[in-house]
C-alpha positions in Angstrom: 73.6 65.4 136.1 74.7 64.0 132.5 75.6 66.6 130.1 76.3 63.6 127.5 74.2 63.2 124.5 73.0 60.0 124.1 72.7 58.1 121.2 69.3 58.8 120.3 70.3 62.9 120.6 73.6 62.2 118.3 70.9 60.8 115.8 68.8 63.6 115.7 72.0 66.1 115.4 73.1 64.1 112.3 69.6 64.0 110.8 69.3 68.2 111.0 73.1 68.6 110.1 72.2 66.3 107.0 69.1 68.4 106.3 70.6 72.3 106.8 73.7 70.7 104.9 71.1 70.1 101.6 68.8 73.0 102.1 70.6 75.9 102.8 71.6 78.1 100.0 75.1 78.7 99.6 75.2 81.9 98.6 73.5 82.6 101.9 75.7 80.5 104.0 78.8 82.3 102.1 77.2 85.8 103.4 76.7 84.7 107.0 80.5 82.9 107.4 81.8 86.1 105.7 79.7 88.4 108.3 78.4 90.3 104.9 75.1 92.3 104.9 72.2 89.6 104.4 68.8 91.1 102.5 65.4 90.5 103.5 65.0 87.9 100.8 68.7 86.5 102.4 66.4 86.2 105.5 63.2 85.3 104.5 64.0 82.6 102.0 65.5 80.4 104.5 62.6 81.1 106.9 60.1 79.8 104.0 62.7 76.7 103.3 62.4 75.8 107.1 58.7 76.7 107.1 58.2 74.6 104.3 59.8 71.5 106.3 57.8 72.6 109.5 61.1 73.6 111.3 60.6 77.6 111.5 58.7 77.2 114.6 60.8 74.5 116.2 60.1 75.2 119.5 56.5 75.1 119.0 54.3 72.0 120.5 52.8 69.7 117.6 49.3 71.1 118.5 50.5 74.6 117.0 52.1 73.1 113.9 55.8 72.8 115.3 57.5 69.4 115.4 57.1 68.8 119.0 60.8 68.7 119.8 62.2 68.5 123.5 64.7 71.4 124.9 67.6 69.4 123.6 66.7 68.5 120.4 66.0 72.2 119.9 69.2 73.2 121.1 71.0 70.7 118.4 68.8 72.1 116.0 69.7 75.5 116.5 73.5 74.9 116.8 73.8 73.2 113.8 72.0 76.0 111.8 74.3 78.0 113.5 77.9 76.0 112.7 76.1 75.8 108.8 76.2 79.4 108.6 72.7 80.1 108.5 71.4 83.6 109.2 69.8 83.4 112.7 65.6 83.5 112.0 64.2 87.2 112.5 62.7 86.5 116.2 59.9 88.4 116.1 57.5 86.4 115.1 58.7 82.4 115.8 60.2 82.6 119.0 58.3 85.9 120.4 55.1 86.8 119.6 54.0 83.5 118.6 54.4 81.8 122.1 52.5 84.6 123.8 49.4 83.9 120.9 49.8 80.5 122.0 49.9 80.6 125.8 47.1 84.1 126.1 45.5 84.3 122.7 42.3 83.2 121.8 41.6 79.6 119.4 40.7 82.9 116.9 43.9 84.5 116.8 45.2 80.6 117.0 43.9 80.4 113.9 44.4 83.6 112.1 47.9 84.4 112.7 50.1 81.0 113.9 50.4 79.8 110.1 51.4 82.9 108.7 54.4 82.5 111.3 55.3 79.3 110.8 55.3 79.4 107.4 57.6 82.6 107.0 54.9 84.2 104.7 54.5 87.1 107.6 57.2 89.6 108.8 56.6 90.7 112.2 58.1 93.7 114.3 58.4 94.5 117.9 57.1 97.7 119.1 58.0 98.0 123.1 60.9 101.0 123.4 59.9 104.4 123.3 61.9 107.2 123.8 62.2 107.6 127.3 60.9 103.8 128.0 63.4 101.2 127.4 64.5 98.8 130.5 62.4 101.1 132.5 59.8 99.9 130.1 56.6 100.2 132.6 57.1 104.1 131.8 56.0 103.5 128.4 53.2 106.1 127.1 52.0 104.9 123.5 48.6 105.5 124.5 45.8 103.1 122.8 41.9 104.2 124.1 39.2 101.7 123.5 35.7 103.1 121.6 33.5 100.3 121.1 34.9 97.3 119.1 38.4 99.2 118.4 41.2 101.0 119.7 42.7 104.0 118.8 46.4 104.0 118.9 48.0 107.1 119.1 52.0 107.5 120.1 55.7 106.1 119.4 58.0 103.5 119.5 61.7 103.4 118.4 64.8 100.8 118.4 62.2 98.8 115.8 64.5 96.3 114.5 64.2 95.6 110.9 60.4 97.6 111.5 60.9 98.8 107.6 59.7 95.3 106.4 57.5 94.7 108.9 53.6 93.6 107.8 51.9 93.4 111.8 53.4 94.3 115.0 52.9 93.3 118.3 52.8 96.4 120.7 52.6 97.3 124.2 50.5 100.2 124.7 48.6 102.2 127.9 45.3 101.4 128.3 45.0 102.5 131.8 47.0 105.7 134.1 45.0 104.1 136.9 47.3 102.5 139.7 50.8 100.8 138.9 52.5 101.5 135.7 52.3 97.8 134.8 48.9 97.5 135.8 47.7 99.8 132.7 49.7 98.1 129.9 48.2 95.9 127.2 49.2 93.8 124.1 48.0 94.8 121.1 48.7 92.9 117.2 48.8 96.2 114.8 48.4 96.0 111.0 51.5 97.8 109.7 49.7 98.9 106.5 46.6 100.2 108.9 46.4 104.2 107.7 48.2 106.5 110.8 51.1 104.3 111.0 54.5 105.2 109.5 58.3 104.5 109.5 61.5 106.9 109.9 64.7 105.0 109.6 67.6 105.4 112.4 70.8 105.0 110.7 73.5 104.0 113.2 77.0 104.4 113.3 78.0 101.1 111.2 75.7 102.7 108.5 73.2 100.5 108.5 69.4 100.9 108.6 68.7 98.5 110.9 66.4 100.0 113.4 63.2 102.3 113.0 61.1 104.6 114.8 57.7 103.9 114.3 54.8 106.5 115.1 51.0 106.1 115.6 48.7 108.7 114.9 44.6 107.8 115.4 45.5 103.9 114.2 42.4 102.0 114.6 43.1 99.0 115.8 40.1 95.9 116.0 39.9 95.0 119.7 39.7 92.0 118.4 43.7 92.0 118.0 44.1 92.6 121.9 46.0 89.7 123.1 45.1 88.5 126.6 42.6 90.7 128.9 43.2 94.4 129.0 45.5 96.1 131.1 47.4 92.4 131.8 50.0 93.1 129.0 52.9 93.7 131.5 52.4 89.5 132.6 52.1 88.7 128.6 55.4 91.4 128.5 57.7 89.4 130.7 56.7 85.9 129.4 57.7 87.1 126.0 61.1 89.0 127.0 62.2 85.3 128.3 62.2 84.3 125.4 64.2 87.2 123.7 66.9 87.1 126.3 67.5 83.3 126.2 68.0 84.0 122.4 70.4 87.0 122.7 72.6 84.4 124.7 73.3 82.8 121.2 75.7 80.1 122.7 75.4 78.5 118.9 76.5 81.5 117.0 79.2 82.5 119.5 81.4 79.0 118.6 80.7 79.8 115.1 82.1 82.9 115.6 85.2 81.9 117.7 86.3 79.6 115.1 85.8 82.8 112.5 88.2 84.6 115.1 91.0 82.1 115.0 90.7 82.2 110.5 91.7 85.6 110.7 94.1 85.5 113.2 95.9 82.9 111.3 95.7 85.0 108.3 96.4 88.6 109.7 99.9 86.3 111.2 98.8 87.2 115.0 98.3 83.5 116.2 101.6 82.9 116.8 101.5 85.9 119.4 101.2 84.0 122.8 99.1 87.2 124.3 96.9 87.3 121.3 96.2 83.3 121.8 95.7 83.7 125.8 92.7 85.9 124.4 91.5 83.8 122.8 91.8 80.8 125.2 89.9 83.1 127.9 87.1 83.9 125.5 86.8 79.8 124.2 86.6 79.3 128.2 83.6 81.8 128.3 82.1 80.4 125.7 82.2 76.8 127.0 81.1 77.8 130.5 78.2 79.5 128.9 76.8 76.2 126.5 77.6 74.3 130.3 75.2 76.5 131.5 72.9 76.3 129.0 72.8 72.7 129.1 72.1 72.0 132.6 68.8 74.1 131.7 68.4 71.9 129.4 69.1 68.7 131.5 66.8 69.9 134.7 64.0 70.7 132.2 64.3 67.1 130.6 64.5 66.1 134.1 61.4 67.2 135.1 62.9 69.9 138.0 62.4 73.6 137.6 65.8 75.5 136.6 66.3 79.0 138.0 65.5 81.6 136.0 68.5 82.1 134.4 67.3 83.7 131.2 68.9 87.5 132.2 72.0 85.3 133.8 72.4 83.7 130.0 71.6 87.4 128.0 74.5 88.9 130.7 77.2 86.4 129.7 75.9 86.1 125.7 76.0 89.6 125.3 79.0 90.3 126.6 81.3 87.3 124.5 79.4 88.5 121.5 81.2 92.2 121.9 84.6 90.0 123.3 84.9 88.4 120.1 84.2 91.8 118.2 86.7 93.2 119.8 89.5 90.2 119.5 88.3 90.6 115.7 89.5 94.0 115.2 92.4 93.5 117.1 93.4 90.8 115.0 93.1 92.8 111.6 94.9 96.3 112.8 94.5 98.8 110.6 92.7 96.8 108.0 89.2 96.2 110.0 88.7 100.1 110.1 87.5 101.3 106.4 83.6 100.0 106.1 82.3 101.6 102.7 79.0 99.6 102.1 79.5 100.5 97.8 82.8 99.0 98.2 82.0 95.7 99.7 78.8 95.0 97.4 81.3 95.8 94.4 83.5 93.4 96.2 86.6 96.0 95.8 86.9 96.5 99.5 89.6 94.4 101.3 90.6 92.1 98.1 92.9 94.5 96.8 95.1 93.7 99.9 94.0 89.7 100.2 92.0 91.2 103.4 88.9 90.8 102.4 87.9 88.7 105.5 88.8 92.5 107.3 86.0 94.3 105.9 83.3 93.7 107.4 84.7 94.1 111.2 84.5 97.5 112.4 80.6 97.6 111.1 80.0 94.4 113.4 82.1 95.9 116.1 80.1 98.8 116.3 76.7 96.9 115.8 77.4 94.8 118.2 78.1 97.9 121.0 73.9 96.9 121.5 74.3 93.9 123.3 74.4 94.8 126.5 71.7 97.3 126.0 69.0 95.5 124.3 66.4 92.9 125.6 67.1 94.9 128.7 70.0 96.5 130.0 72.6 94.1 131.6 72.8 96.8 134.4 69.0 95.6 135.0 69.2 92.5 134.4 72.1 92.0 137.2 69.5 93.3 139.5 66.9 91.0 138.4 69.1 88.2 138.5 70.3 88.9 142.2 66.9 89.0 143.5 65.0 86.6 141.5 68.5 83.5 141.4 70.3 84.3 144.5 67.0 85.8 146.4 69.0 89.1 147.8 
C-alpha cells in the first residue's frame, strides 16, 4: 500500500491551491482563521464562487455536473480549502441530499433540483431528529399520509442546523406503522415556504442560533417530491448518513486547527511548558493516525478493493480531536477564552484591549463543539455499529 502522492496528484494539489489562493475572499478567509461568526452570505458566496467553477459538487460524477474527480483528488481538494481557511460548504445539499437524488431519484428530480445544488443558488436543510428520535432514529413519528397525488405532512423535527435559511428540505417521515420501524419510513423533498411549515430558533449555550425546530402542520407535499419508493426511506437514510459521518471526520480542518492551537500557545507564552507541548504532541499524533486512516480508504478505493466501512470508525476519532483541540485552546488562553459577548466581538472591542483578541472566540467554539460526539449519530452507537459491521462481533 503507497500512501505517496504521485506526481500527477502533487499537480492537481498545486492547481486547486493556486485556484482557492485567487478566489477566496479574504475577508472570509480572515473570519474562518480567526474562528469569528461567518454570515449566510460568508457562506453562500463562496458556495456560488465554487459553483461558478463547477467545484461545489466535487464529489459528484461528470454526468451530474461535478468534475469527475477520483477519491484522492477530492481529498486534496478539500484539504486545501481547508489549510486556505475557507468556511467548510453547508452539507446539506452537496454532499447529502444530492447523492441520494442521484443514486434513488428519478431523471425528473435529476433535472429539477441537481443545478440548484451545484450552483449554490439553493439552501437546503436536514429534517431527521425529532424529539424523542435521534440515534434511535427508526422511532421517528413525523407522520406524512398520502391522498392522491400529495402528502400531507403533519409533525416535528428539531436539531435543524442552520434550518432558518433553509428554501427545501429533505425529510424522513412515517408513511407506514405496519411492521418494522424502518420498514414505514420515507424520503420526502419539502418546500420550506409551502404554507403549515414554520421555524422556532433553539439558542444554545454559546449564544448562537444555530439550530431550529421546525414543525409541520397539514403541509402538502407533491408526491412527486418522494424520493425513492415509499416506505424504503430508511435504505435512502443510511446511504446518506455515510456521507455525513465521513464529513464530520474533517481530517482537513483538524490540521488547520492544530496549527491555530500552537499560534496561541505561543502567544498566551504556554509553549515553552513541556506538559502543555506533550498535549499537543498527543493530539498532532491523533490527528496524523486519523488522515493515515483516511488515506488507505482512499488508496483501496483507487485500488479497486472494497474498504471496511469505516465511516462511524472516522466520525468516532474526528469528533472527538475536534473537542481535544477545543479544549487545548481554552487551556492555552486561561482566563482570557471565557468572556464571549457576541456585541463585543462584531464591534471588535472584545479581546483587543488586552492584545488577546485571538482569545475571544474560544469558549463559544468550546461549547459548540460539546455536539460532536452527539450528532450524525451518537459515538455510543456508532461504537456498536462499528464492532459489528468492521470487527463482525
Amino acid at each position: 500500500m503507497d500512501l505517496n502522492f504521485t506526481p500527477a496528484e502533487l499537480e492537481f494539489r498545486a492547481t486547486v491551491r493556486q485556484w482557492v489562493r485567487a478566489n477566496l475572499p479574504k475577508d472570509i478567509s480572515d473570519k474562518v482563521h480567526g474562528a469569528l461568526r461567518l454570515s449566510r452570505d460568508d457562506m453562500q458566496r463562496w458556495a456560488k464562487i465554487l459553483g461558478k467553477q463547477g467545484w461545489l459538487g466535487w464529489g459528484w460524477p461528470k454526468e451530474f455536473g461535478g468534475p469527475g474527480w477520483n477519491a484522492v483528488q477530492r481529498h486534496l481538494f478539500e484539504e486545501e480549502c481547508a489549510l486556505a481557511g475557507s468556511p467548510r460548504v453547508v452539507p446539506f445539499g452537496p454532499i447529502m441530499v444530492a447523492p441520494v437524488i442521484m443514486a434513488f431519484g428519478s431523471p425528473e428530480q435529476h433535472r429539477r433540483f441537481l443545478p440548484g445544488i451545484a450552483s449554490g443558488e439553493v439552501w437546503w436543510s436536514q429534517g431527521y431528529s425529532e424529539p424523542g428520535s435521534g440515534s434511535d432514529l427508526a422511532s421517528l413519528k413525523c407522520r406524512a399520509e398520502r391522498r392522491g397525488d400529495k402528502f400531507i405532512v403533519n409533525g416535528q423535527k428539531t436539531w435543524t442546523t442552520l434550518g432558518q435559511y433553509g428554501e427545501w428540505i429533505f425529510c424522513l417521515v412515517r408513511t407506514s406503522t405496519e411492521g418494522k420501524p424502518q420498514t414505514g419510513i420515507s424520503f420526502l423533498l419539502i418546500d420550506m415556504k409551502s404554507p403549515g411549515v414554520s421555524v422556532r430558533p433553539i439558542i444554545l449555550l454559546d449564544g448562537e442560533h444555530e439550530v431550529n425546530e421546525v414543525f409541520f402542520d397539514n403541509v402538502e407535499v407533491p408526491a412527486e417530491n418522494l424520493v425513492g419508493e415509499e416506505n424504503k426511506g430508511w435504505t435512502y437514510a443510511k446511504y446518506l448518513l455515510s456521507h455525513e459521518r465521513t464529513n464530520i471526520a474533517d481530517v482537513n480542518r483538524a490540521k488547520r486547527e492544530l496549527e491555530r492551537l500552537k499560534r496561541i500557545a505561543k502567544a498566551e507564552g504556554v509553549w515553552e511548558d513541556q506538559r502543555f507541548r506533550d498535549q499537543v504532541a498527543l493530539l498532532e499524533v491523533d490527528i496524523v493516525a486519523l488522515e493515515m486512516m483516511v488515506l488507505r480508504v482512499l488508496s483501496a478505493e483507487q485500488g479497486g478493493r472494497q474498504s471496511l466501512d469505516v465511516a462511524g470508525l472516522l466520525k468516532i476519532r474526528g469528533s472527538e480531536i475536534q473537542q481535544r483541540y477545543t479544549e487545548l485552546m481554552m487551556m492555552a488562553a486561561g482566563p482570557y477564552s471565557m468572556p464571549y459577548i457576541h456585541e463585543a466581538m462584531e464591534a471588535g472591542w472584545q479581546g483587543d484591549h488586552v492584545g488577546a483578541a485571538h482569545c475571544a472566540p474560544l469558549a463559544g467554539t468550546y461549547f459548540n463543539y460539546r455536539k460532536t460526539t452527539i450528532y450524525g449519530g451518537s459515538n455510543e452507537v456508532q461504537r456498536n455499529i462499528v464492532s459489528q459491521t468492521v470487527l463482525g462481533s
